[in-house]
C-alpha positions as CSV (number, residue, x, y, z in Angstrom):
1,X,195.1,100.2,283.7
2,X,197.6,102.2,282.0
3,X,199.9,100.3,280.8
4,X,196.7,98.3,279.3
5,X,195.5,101.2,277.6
6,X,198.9,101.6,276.0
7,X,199.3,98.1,274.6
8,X,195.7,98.8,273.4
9,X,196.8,101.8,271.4
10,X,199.8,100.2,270.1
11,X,198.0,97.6,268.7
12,X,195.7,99.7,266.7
13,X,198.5,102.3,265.7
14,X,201.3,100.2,265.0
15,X,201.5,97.1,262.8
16,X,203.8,94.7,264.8
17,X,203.8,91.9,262.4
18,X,206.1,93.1,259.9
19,X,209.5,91.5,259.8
20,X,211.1,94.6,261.1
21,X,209.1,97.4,263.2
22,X,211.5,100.4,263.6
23,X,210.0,103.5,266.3
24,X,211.5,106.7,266.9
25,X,210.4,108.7,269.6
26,X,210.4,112.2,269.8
27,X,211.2,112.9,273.3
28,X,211.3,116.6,274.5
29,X,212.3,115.3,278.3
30,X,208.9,116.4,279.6
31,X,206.7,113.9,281.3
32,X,204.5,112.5,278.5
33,X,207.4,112.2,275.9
34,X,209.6,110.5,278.8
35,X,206.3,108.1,279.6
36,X,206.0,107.3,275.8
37,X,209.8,106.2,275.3
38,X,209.3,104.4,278.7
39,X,206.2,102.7,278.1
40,X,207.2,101.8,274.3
41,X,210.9,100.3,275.6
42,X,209.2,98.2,278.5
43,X,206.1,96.7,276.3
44,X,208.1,96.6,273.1
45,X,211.5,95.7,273.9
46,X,211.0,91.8,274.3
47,X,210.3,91.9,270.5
48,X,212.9,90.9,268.3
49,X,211.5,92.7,265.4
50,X,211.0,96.0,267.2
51,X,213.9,98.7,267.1
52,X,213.6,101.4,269.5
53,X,215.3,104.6,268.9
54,X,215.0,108.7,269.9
55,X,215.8,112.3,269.3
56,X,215.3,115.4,270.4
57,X,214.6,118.9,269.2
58,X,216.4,121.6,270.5
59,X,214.4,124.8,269.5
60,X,216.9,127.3,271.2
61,X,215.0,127.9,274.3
62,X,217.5,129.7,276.3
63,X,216.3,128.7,280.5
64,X,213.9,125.8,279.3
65,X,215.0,123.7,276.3
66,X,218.5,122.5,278.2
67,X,216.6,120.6,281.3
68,X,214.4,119.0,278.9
69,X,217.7,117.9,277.0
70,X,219.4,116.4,280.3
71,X,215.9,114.1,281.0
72,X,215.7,112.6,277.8
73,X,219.4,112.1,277.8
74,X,219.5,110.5,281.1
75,X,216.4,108.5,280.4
76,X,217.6,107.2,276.9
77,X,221.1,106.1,278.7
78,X,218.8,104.3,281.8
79,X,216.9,102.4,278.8
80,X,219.8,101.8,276.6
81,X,218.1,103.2,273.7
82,X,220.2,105.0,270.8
83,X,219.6,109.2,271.1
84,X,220.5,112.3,269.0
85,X,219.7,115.7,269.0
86,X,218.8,118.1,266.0
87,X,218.5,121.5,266.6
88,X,216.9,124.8,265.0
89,X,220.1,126.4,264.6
90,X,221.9,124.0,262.7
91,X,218.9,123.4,260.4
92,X,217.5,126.5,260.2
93,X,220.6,129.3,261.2
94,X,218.5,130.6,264.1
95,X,217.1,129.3,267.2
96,X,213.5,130.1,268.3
97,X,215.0,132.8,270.4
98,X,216.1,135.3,267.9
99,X,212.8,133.7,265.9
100,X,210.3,135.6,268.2
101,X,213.1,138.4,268.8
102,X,212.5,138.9,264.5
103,X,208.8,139.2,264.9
104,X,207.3,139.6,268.2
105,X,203.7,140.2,266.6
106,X,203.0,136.4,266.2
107,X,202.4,133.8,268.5
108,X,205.7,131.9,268.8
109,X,204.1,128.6,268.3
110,X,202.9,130.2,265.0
111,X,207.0,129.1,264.3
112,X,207.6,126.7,266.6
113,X,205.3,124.1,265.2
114,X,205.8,124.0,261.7
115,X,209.5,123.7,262.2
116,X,209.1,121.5,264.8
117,X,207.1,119.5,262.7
118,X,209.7,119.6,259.9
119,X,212.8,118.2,262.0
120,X,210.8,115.6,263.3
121,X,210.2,114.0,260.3
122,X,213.6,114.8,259.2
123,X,215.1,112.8,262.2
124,X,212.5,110.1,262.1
125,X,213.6,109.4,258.5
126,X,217.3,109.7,259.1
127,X,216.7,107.1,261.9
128,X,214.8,105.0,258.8
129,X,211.6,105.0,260.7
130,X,208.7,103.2,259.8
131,X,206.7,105.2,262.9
132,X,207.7,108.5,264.9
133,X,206.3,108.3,268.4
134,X,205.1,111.8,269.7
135,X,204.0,112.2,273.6
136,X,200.9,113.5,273.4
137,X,198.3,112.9,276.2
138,X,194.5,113.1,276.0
139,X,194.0,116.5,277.0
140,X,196.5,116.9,274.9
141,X,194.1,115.6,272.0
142,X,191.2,116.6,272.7
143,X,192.3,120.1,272.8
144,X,193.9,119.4,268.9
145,X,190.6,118.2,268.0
146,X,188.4,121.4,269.5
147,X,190.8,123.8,268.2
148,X,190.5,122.1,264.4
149,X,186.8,121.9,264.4
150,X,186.5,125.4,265.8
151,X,188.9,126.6,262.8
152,X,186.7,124.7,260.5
153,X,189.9,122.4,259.7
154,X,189.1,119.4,258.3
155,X,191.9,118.2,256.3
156,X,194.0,119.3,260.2
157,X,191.6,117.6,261.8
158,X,191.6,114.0,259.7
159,X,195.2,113.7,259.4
160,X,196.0,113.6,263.2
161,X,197.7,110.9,264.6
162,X,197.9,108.0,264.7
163,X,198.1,108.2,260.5
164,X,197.5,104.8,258.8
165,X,198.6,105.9,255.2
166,X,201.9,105.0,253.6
167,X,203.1,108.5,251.9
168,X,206.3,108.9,250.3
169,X,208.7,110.9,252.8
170,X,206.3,111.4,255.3
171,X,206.9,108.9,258.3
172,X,203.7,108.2,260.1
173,X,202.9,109.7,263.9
174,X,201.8,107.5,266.4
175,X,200.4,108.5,269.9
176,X,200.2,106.1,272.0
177,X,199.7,108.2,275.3
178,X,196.2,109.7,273.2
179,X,193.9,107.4,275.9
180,X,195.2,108.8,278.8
181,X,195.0,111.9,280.7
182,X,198.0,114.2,281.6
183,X,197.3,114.0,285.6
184,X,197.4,109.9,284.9
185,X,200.9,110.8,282.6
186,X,202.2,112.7,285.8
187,X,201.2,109.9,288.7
188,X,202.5,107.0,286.0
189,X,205.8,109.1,286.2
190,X,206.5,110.0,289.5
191,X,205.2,106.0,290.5
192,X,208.1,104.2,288.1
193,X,210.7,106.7,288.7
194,X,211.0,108.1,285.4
195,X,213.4,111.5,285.1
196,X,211.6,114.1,283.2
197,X,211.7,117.9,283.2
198,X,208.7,119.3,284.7
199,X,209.6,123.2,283.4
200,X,206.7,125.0,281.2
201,X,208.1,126.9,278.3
202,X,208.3,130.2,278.6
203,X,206.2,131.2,275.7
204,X,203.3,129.0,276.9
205,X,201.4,131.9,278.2
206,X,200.9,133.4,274.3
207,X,200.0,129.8,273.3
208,X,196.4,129.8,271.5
209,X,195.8,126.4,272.8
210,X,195.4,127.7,276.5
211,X,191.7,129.0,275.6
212,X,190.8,125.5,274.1
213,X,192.7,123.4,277.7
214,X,189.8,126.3,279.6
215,X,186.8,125.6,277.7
216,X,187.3,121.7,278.0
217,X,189.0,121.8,281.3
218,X,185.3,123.5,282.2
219,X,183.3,120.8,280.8
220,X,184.9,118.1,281.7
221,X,183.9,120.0,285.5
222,X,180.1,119.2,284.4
223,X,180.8,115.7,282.7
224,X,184.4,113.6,283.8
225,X,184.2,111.6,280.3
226,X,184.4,114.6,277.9
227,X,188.0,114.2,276.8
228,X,187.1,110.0,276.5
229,X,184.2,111.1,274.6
230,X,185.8,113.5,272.6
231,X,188.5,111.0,271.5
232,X,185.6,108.4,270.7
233,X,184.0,111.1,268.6
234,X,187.2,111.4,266.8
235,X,187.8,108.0,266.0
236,X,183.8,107.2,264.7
237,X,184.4,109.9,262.4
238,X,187.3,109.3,261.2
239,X,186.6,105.8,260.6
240,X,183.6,106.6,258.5
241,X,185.8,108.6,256.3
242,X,188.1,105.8,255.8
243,X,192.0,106.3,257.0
244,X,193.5,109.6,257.6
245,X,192.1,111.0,254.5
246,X,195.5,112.8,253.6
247,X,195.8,114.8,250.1
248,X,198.3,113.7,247.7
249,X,201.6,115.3,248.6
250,X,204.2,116.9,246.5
251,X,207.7,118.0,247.0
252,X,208.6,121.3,248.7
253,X,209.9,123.8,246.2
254,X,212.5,125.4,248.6
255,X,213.6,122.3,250.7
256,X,212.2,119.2,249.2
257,X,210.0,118.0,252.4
258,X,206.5,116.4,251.8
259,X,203.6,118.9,251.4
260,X,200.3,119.3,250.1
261,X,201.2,122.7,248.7
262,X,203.9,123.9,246.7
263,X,206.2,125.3,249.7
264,X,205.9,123.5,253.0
265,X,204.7,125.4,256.4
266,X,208.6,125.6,257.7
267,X,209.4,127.1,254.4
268,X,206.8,129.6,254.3
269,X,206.9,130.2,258.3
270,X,210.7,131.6,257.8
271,X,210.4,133.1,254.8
272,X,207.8,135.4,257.0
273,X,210.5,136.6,259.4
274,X,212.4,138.9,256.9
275,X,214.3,139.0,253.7
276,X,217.4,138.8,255.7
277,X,216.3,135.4,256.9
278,X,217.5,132.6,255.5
279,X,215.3,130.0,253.8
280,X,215.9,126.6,254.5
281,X,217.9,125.0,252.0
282,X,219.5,122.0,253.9
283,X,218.2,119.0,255.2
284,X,219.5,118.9,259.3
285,X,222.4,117.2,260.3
286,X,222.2,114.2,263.2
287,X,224.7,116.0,265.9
């Protein structure tokens, strides 16, 4: 059933006819990035057009990040699938460490995203990707869609993945775990023998997203199909709109990365640390 669900979702998000299909995954090494490189490699790898390939970010998580770097390691070897690693420090002098050590007023995610964000397109593109993969389960989703219609963020809320739109430097997301639910991630996991990290981060706690997990967590107490019908909702309306509805993007002013302003999010979320911290100039190296 979930493996159907899966092949359903790839279907929709992913155009398989092309000539050649290239997919990176972004695998952190916790269970729903491991189950999305190892649900992609066993549906897709029979397909001659298909190339399969992954990364991960290392944020600079001193007691977490380096498990989650040994499971997707070891799961990219046991698949046979090309990995690399691009971290904050490299890319942006600093890990996400001395980030929250700088200003320990915001939420860390407040950072972490936005640069997260950032290197994953970076790395998707170095790999010449035509779709980054990102493991993101349907609680998952249907707390991205609460949060962004409790905001009052549309533009957030229509450009979630999957994106359909072709824009220049901006490799489209795909989610192809977004139809089923983290407990069905963790059974799927354990079932197929699949090495993942099953750590928290230890900022987790301060995340914002925790209220949003309660509230639907609650509901879904009073009615099972709330995160199904959530994730139906989605998709009517974004259908109605027509695509992902995306502005026109421009060019960072600081570091060249797409953007609909004129400095990106990652550009803007450093330059908030301090004058002493370095803007990103440099585009991240593959290690």
């Amino acid at each position: 059933m979930i493996e159907k669900r899966v092949k359903g979702e790839i279907r929709k998000q992913i155009d398989l006819k092309k000539p050649t299909v290239r997919i990176s995954v972004a695998i952190s090494g916790g269970k729903d990035s491991s189950v999305t490189l190892y649900l992609l490699h066993k549906i897709l790898s029979g397909r001659r057009n298909v190339k399969l390939t992954a990364f991960t970010v290392d944020e600079g998580i001193n007691g977490y990040r380096p498990a989650g770097l040994e499971s997707a390691s070891k799961l990219a070897k046991m698949l046979g699938v090309e990995h690399h690693v691009i971290a904050f420090q490299e890319s942006f002098g600093m890990t996400l460490d001395s980030i929250v050590s700088a200003d320990q007023s915001k939420i860390p995610c407040s950072y972490c995203g936005p640069l997260r964000r950032k290197l994953i397109n970076e790395m998707a593109e170095k790999q010449n990707a035509d779709y980054v993969a990102l493991g993101l389960n349907l609680d998952d989703y249907s707390q991205s869609i609460l949060m962004n219609v409790a905001k009052g963020d549309y533009e957030r809320f229509m450009r979630m993945s999957p994106q359909t739109e072709i824009k220049d430097g901006l490799v489209r997301r795909i989610a192809p775990l977004r139809s089923i639910l983290e407990k069905e991630v963790v059974l799927y996991a354990v079932a197929n023998g699949i090495p993942f990290d099953s750590s928290w981060c230890p900022y987790y706690s301060r995340a914002q997203r925790n209220i949003f997990r309660d509230v639907i967590n609650r509901l879904s107490e009073y009615n099972p199909s709330t995160k199904f019908s959530m994730l139906k909702f989605f998709d009517k309306a974004r259908s109605q709109k027509g695509g992902n509805d995306v502005k026109e993007l421009h060019r960072c002013k600081v570091c060249g990365a797409p953007t609909e302003n004129d400095i990106c999010s990652a550009c803007l979320a450093i330059e908030n640390l301090s004058h002493e911290a370095p803007i990103i100039k440099n585009k991240a190296r593959i290690h």
